[in-house]
C-alpha positions as a printed NumPy array, in Angstrom:
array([[ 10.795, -18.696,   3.535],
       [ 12.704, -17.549,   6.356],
       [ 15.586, -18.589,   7.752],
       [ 16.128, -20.268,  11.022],
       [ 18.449, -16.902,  12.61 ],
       [ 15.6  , -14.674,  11.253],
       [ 13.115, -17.107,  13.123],
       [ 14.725, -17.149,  16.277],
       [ 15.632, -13.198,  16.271],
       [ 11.851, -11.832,  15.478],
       [ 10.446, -14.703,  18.369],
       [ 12.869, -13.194,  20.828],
       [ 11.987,  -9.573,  19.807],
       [  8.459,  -9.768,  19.701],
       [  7.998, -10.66 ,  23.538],
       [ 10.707,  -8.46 ,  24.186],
       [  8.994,  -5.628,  22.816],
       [  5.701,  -6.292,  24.857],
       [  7.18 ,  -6.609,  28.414],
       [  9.156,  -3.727,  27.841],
       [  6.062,  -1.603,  26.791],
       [  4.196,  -2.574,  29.601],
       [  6.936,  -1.681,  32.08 ],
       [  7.602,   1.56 ,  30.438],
       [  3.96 ,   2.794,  30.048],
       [  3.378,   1.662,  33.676],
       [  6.382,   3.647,  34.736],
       [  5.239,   6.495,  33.02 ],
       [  1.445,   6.621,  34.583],
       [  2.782,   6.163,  38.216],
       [  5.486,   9.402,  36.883],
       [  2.637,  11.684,  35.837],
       [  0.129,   9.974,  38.336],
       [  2.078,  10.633,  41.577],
       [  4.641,  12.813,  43.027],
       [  7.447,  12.518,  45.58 ],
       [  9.06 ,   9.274,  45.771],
       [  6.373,   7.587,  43.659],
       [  7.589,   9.862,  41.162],
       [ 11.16 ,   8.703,  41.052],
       [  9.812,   5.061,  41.991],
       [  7.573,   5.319,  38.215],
       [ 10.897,   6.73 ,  36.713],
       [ 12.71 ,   3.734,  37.049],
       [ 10.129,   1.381,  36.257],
       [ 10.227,   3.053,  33.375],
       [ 14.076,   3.126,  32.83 ],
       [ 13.962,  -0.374,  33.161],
       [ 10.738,  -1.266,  30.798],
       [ 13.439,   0.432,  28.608],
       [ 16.05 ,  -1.64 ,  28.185],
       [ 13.982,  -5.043,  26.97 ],
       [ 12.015,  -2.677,  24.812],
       [ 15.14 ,  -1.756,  22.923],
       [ 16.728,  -5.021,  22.926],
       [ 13.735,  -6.571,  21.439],
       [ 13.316,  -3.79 ,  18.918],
       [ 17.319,  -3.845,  18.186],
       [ 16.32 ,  -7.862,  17.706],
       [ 13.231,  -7.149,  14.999],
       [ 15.472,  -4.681,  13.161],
       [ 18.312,  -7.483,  13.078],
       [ 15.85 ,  -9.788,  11.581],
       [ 14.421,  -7.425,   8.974],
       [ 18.401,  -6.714,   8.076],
       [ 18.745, -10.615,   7.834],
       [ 15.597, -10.838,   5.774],
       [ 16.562,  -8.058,   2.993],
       [ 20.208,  -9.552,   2.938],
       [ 19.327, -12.924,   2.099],
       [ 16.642, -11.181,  -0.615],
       [ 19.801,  -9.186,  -1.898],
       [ 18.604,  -6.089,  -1.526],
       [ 20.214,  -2.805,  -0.113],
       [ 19.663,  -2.628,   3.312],
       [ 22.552,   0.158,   4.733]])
């Protein structure tokens, strides 16, 4: 059974992960979609669907570290 940290860390990457992904695969259609400033405006949609996208993946990875620690298994 899982702890209570490796609870908490997957159930804030999870939705993390999935706003993130939207805002980056938006950004990305409106980048290869348009041109001019609606180029540079999909760009940093995407930029920013970035950074939650990482932090929730940093977050799963964190909880799968967690996880194989408390199973004492190598995990570096």
């Amino acid at each position: 059974m899982a702890t209570r940290k490796e609870r908490k860390l997957a159930a804030s990457g999870g939705p993390l992960v999935a706003a993130g992904a939207v805002l980056v695969v938006i950004g990305l259609v409106m980048a290869l979609l348009l041109d001019g400033t609606a180029l540079g405006i999909g760009v940093a949609i995407a930029v920013i669907g970035a950074i939650p996208l990482v932090a929730g993946v940093v977050l799963l990875l964190s909880a799968g570290i967690e996880r194989r620690s408390r199973e004492d298994k190598p995990f570096a």
